[in-house]
PyMOL Python script that loads the backbone (N, CA, C, O; Angstrom):
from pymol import cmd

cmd.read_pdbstr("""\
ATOM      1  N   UNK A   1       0.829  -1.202   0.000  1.00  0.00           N
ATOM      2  CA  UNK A   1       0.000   0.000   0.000  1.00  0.00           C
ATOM      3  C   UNK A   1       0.869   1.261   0.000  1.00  0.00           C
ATOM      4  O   UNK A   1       0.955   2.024  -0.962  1.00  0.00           O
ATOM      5  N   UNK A   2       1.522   1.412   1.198  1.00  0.00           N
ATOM      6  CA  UNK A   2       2.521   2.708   0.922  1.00  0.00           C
ATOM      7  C   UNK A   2       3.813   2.787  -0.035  1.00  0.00           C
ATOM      8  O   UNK A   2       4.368   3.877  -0.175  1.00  0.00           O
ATOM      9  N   UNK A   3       4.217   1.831  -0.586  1.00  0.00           N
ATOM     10  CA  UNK A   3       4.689   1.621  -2.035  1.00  0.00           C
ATOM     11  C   UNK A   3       4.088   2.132  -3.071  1.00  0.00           C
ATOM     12  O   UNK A   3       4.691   3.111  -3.510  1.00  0.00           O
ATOM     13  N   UNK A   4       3.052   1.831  -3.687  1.00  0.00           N
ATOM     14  CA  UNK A   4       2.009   2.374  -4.001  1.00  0.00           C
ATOM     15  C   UNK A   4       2.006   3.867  -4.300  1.00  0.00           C
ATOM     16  O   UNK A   4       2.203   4.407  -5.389  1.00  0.00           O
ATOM     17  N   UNK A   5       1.736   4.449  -3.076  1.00  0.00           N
ATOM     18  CA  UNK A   5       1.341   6.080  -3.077  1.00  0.00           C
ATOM     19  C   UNK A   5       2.674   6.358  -3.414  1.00  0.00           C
ATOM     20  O   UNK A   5       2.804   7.061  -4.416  1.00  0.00           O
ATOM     21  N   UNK A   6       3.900   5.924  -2.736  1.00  0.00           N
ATOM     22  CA  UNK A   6       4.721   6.249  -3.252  1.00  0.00           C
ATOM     23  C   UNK A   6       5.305   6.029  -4.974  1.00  0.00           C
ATOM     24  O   UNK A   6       6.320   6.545  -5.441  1.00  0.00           O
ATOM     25  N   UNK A   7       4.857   5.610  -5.308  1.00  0.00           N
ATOM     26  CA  UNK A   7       4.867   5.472  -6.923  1.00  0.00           C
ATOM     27  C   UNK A   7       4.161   6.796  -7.565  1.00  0.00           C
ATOM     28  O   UNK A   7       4.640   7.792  -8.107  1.00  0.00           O
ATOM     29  N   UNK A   8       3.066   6.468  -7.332  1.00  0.00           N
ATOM     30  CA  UNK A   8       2.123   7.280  -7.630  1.00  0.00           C
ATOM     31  C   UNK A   8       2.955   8.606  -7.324  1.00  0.00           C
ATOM     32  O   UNK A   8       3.390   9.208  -8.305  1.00  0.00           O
ATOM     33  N   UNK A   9       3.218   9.121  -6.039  1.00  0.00           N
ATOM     34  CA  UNK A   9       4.239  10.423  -5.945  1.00  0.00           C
ATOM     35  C   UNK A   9       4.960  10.596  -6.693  1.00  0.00           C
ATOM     36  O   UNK A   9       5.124  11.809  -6.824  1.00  0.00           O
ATOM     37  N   UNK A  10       5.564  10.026  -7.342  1.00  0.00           N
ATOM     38  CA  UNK A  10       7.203   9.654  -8.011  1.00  0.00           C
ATOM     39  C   UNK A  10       6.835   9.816  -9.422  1.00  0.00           C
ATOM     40  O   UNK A  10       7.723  10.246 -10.158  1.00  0.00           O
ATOM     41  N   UNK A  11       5.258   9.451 -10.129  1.00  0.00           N
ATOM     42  CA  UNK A  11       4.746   9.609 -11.271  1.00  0.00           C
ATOM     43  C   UNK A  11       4.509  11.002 -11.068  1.00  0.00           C
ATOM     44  O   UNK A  11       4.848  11.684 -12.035  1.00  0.00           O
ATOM     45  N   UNK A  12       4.019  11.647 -10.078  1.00  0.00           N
ATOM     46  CA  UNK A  12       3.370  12.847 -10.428  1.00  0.00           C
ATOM     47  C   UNK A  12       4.369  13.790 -10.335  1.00  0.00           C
ATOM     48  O   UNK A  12       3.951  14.803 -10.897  1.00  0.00           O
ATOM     49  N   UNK A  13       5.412  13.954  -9.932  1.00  0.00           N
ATOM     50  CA  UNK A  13       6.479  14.645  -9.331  1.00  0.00           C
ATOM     51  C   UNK A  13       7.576  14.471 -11.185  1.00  0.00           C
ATOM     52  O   UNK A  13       8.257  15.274 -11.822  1.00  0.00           O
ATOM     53  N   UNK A  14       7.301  13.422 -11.338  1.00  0.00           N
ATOM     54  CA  UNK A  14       8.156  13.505 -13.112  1.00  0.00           C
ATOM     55  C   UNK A  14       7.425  13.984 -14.102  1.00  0.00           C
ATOM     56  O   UNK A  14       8.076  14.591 -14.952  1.00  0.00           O
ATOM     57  N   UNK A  15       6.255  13.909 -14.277  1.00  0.00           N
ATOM     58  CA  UNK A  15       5.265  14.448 -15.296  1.00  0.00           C
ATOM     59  C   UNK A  15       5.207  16.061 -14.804  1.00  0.00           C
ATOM     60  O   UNK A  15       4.903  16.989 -15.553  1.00  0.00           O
ATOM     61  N   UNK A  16       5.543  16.180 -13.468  1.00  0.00           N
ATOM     62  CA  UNK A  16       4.959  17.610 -13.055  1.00  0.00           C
ATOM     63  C   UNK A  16       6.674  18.243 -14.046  1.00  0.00           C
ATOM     64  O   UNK A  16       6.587  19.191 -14.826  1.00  0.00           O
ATOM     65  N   UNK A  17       7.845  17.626 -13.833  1.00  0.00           N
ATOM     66  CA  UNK A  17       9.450  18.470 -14.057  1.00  0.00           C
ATOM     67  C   UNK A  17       8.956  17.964 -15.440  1.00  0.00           C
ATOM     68  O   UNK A  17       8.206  18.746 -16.024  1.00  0.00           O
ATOM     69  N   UNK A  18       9.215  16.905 -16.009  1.00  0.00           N
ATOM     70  CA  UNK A  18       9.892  16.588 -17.232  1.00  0.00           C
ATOM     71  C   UNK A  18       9.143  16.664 -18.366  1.00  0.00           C
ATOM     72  O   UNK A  18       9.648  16.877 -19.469  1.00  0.00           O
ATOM     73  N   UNK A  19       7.397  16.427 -18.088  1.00  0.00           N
ATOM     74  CA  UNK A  19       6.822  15.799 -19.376  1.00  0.00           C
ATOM     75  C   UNK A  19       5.616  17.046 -19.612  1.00  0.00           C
ATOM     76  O   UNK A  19       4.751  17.020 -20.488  1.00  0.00           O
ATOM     77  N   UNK A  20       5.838  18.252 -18.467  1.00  0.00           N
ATOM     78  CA  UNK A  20       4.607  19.482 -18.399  1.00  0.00           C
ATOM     79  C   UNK A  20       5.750  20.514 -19.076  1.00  0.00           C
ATOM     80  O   UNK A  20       6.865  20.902 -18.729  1.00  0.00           O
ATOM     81  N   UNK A  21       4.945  20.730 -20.134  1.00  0.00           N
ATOM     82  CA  UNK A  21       5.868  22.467 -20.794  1.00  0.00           C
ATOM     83  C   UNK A  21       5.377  23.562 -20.624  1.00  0.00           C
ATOM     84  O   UNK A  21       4.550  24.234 -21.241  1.00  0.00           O
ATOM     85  N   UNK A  22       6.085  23.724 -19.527  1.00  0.00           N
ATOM     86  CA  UNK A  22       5.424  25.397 -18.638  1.00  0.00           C
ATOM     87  C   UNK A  22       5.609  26.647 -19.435  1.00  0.00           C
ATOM     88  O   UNK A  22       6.426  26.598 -20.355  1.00  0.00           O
ATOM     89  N   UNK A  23       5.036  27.637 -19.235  1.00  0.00           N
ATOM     90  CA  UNK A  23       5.023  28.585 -20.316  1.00  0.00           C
ATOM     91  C   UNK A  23       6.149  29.136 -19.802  1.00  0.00           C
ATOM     92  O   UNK A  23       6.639  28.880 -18.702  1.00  0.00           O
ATOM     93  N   UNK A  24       6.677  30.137 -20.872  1.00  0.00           N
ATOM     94  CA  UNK A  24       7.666  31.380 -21.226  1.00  0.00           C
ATOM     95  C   UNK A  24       7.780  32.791 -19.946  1.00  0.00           C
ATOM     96  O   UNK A  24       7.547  33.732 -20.705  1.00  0.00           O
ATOM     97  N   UNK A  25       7.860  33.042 -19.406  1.00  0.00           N
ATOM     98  CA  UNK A  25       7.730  34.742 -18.803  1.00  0.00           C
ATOM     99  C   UNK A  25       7.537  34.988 -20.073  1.00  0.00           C
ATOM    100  O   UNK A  25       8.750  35.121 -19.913  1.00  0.00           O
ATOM    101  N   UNK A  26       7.302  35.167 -21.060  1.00  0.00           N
ATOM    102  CA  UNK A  26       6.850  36.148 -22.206  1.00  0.00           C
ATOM    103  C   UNK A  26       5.646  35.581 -22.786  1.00  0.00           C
ATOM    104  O   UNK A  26       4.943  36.466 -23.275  1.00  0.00           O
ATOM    105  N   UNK A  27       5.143  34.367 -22.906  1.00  0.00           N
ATOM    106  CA  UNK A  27       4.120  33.557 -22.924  1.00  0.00           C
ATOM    107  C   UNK A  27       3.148  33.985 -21.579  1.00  0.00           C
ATOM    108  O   UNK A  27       2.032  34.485 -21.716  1.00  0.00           O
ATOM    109  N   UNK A  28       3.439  33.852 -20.973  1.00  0.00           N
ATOM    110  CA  UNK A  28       2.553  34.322 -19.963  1.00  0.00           C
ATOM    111  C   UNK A  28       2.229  35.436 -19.583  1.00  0.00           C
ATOM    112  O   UNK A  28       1.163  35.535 -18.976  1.00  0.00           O
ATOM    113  N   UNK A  29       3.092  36.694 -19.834  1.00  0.00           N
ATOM    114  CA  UNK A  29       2.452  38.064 -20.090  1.00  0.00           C
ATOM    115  C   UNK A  29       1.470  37.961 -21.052  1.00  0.00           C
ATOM    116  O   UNK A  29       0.267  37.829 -20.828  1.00  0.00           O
ATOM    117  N   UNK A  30       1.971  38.020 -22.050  1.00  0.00           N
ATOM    118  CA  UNK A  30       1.301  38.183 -23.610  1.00  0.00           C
ATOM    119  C   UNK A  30      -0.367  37.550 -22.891  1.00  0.00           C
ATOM    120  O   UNK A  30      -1.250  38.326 -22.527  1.00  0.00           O
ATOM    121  N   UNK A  31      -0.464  36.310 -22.832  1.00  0.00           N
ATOM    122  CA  UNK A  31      -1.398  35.667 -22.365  1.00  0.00           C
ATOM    123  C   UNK A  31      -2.387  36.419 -20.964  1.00  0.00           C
ATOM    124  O   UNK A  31      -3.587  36.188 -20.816  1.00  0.00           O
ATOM    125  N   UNK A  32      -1.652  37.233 -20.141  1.00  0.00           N
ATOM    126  CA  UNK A  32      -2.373  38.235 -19.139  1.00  0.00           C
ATOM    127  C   UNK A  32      -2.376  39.676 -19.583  1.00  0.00           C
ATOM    128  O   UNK A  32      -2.638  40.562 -18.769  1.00  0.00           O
ATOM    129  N   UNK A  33      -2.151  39.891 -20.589  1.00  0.00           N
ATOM    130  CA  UNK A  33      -2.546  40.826 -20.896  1.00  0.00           C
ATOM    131  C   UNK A  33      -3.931  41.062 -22.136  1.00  0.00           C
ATOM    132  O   UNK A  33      -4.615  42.060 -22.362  1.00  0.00           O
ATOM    133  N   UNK A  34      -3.949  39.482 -22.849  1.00  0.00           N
ATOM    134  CA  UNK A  34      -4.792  39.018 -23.495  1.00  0.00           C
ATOM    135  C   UNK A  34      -6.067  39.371 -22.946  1.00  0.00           C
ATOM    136  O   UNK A  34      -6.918  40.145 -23.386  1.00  0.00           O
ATOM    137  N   UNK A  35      -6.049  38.531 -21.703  1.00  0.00           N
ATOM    138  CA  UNK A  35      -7.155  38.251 -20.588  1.00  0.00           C
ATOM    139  C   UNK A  35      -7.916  39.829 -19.927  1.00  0.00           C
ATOM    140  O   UNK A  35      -9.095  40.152 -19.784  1.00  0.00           O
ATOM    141  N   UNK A  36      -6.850  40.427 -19.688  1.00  0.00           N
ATOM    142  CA  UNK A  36      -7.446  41.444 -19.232  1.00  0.00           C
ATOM    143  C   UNK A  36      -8.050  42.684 -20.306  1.00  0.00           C
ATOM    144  O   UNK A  36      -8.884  43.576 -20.152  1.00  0.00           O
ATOM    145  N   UNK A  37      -7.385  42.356 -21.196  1.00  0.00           N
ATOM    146  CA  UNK A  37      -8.191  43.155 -22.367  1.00  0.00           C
ATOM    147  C   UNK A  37      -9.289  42.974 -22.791  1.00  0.00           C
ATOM    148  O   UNK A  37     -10.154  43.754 -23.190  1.00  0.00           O
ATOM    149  N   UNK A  38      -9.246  41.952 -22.702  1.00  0.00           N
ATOM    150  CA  UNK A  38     -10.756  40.814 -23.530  1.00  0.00           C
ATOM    151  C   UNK A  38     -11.861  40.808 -22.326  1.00  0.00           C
ATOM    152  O   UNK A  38     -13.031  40.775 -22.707  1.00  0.00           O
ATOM    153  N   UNK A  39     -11.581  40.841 -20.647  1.00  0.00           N
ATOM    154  CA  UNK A  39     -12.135  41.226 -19.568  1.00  0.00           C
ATOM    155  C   UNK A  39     -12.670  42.913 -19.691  1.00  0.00           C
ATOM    156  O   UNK A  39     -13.780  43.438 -19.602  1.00  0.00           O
ATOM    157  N   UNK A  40     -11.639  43.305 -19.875  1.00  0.00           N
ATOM    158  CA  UNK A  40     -11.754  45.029 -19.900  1.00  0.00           C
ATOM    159  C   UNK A  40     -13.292  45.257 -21.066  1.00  0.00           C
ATOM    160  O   UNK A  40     -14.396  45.717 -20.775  1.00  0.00           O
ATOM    161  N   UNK A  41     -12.873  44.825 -22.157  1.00  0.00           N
ATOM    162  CA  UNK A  41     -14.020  44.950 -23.629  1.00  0.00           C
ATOM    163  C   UNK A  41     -15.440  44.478 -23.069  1.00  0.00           C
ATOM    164  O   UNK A  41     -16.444  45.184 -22.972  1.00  0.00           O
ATOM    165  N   UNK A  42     -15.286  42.932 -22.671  1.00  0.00           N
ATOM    166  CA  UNK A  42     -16.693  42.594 -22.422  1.00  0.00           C
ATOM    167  C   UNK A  42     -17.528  43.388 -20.774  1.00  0.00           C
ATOM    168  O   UNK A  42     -18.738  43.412 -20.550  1.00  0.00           O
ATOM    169  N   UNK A  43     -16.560  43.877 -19.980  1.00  0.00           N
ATOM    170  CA  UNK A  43     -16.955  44.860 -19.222  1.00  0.00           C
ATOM    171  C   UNK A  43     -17.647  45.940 -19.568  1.00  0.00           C
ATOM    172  O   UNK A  43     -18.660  46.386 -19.029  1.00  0.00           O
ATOM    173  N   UNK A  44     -16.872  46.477 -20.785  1.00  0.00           N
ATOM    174  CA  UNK A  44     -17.541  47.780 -21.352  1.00  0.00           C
ATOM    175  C   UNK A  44     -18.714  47.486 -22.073  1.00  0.00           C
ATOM    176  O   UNK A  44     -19.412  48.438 -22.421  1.00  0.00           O
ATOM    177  N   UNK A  45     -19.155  46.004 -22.443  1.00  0.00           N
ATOM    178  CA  UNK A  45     -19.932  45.797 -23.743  1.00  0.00           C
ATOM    179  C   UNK A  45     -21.001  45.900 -22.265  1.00  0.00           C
ATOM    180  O   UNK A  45     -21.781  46.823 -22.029  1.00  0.00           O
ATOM    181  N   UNK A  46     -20.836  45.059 -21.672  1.00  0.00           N
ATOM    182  CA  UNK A  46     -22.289  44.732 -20.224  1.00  0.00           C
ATOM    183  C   UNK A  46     -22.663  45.725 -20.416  1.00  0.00           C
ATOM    184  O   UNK A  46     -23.690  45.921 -21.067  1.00  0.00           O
ATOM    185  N   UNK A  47     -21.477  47.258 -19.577  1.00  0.00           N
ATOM    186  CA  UNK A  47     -21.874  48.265 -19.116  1.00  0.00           C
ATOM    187  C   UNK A  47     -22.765  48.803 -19.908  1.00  0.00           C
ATOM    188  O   UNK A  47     -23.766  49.353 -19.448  1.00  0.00           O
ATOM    189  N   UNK A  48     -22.548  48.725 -21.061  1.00  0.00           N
ATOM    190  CA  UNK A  48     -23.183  49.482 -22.290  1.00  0.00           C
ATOM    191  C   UNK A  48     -24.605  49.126 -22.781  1.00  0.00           C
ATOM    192  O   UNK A  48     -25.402  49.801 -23.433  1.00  0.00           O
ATOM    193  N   UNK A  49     -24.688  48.004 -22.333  1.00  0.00           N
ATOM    194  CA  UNK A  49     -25.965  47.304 -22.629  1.00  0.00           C
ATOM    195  C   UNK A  49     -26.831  47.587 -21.629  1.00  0.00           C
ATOM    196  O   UNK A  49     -28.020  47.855 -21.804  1.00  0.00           O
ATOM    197  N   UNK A  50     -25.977  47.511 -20.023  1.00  0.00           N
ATOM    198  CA  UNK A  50     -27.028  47.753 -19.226  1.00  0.00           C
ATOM    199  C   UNK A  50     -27.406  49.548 -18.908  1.00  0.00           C
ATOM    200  O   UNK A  50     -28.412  49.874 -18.277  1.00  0.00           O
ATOM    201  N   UNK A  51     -26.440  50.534 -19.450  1.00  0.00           N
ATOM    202  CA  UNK A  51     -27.076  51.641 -19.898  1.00  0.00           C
ATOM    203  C   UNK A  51     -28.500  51.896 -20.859  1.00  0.00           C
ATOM    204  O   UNK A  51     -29.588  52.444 -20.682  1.00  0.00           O
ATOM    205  N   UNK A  52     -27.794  51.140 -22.010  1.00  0.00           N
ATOM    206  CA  UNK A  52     -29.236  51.735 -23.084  1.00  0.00           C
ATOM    207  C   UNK A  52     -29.883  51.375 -22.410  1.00  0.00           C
ATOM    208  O   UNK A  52     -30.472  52.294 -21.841  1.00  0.00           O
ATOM    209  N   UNK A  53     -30.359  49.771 -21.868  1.00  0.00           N
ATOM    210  CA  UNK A  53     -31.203  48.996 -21.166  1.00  0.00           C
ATOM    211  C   UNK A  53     -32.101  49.937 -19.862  1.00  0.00           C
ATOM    212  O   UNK A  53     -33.260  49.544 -19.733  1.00  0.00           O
ATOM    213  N   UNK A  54     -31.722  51.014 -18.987  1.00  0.00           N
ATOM    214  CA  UNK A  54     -31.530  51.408 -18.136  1.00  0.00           C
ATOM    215  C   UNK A  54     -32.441  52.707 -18.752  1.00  0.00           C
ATOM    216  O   UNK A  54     -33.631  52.888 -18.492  1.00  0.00           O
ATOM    217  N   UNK A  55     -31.712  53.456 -19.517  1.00  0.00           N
ATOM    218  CA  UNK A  55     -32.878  54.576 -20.233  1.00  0.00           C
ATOM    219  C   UNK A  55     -33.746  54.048 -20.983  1.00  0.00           C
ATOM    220  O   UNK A  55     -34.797  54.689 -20.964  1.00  0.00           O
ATOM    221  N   UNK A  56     -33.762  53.258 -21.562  1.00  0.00           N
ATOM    222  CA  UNK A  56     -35.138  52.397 -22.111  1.00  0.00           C
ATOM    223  C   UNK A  56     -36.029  52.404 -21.451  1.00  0.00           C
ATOM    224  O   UNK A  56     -37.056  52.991 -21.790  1.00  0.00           O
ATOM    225  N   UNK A  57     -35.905  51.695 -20.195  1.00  0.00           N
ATOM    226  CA  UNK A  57     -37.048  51.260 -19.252  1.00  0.00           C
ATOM    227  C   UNK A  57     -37.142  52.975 -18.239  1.00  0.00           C
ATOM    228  O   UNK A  57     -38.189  53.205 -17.634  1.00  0.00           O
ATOM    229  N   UNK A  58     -36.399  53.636 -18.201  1.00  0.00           N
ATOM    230  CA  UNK A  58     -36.793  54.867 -17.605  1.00  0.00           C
ATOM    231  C   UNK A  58     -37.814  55.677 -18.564  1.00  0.00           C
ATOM    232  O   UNK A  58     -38.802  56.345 -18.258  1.00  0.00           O
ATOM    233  N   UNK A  59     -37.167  55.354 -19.999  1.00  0.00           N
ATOM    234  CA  UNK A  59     -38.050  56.427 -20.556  1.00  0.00           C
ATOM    235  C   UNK A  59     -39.727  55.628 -20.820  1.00  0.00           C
ATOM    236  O   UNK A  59     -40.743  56.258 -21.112  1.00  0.00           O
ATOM    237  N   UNK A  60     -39.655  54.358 -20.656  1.00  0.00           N
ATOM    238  CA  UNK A  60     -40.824  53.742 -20.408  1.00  0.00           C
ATOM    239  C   UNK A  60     -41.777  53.797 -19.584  1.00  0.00           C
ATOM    240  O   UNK A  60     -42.968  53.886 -19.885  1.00  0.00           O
ATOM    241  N   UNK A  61     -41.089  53.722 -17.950  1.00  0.00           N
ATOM    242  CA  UNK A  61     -41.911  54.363 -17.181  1.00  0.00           C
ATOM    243  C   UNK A  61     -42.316  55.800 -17.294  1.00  0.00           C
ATOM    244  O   UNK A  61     -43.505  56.053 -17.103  1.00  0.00           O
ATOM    245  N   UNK A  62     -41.607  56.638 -17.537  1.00  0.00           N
ATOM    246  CA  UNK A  62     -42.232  57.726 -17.473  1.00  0.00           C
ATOM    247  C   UNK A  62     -43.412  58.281 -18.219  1.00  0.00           C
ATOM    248  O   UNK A  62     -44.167  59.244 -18.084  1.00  0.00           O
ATOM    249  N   UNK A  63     -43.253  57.209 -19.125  1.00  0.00           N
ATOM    250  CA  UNK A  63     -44.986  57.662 -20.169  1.00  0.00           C
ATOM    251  C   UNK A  63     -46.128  56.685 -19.155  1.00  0.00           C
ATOM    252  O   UNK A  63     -47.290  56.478 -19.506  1.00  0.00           O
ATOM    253  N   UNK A  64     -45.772  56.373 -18.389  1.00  0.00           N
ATOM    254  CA  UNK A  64     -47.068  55.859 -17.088  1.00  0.00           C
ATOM    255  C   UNK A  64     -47.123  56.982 -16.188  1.00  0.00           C
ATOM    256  O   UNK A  64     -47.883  56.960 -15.219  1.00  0.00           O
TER     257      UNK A  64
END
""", "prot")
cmd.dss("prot")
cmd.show_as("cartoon", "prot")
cmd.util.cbc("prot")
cmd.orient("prot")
């Protein structure tokens, strides 16, 4: 049994160094700056939607 886990450790600990291709420091900017742009845009798209959305229904109520 504790042979075992220990294998199992010993698999995950070599796949984690040898057989995982971790990104670049330049790969991984590029990639967070991706993210936050593409975060930033669909932020502005919500906001924007829930504006018109927002005077729509104001200028709706007000004809009641």
């Amino acid at each position: 049994m504790m042979e075992n886990i220990r294998a199992l450790f010993k698999e995950y600990s070599d796949e984690l160094l040898y057989k995982v291709q971790w990104p670049t420091l330049e790969n991984l900017q590029s990639s967070t700056v991706t993210v936050l742009i593409a975060s930033l845009m669909i932020a502005l798209i919500i906001f924007a939607m829930d504006a018109v959305f927002q005077f729509g229904m104001d200028g709706l109520y007000s004809l009641f």
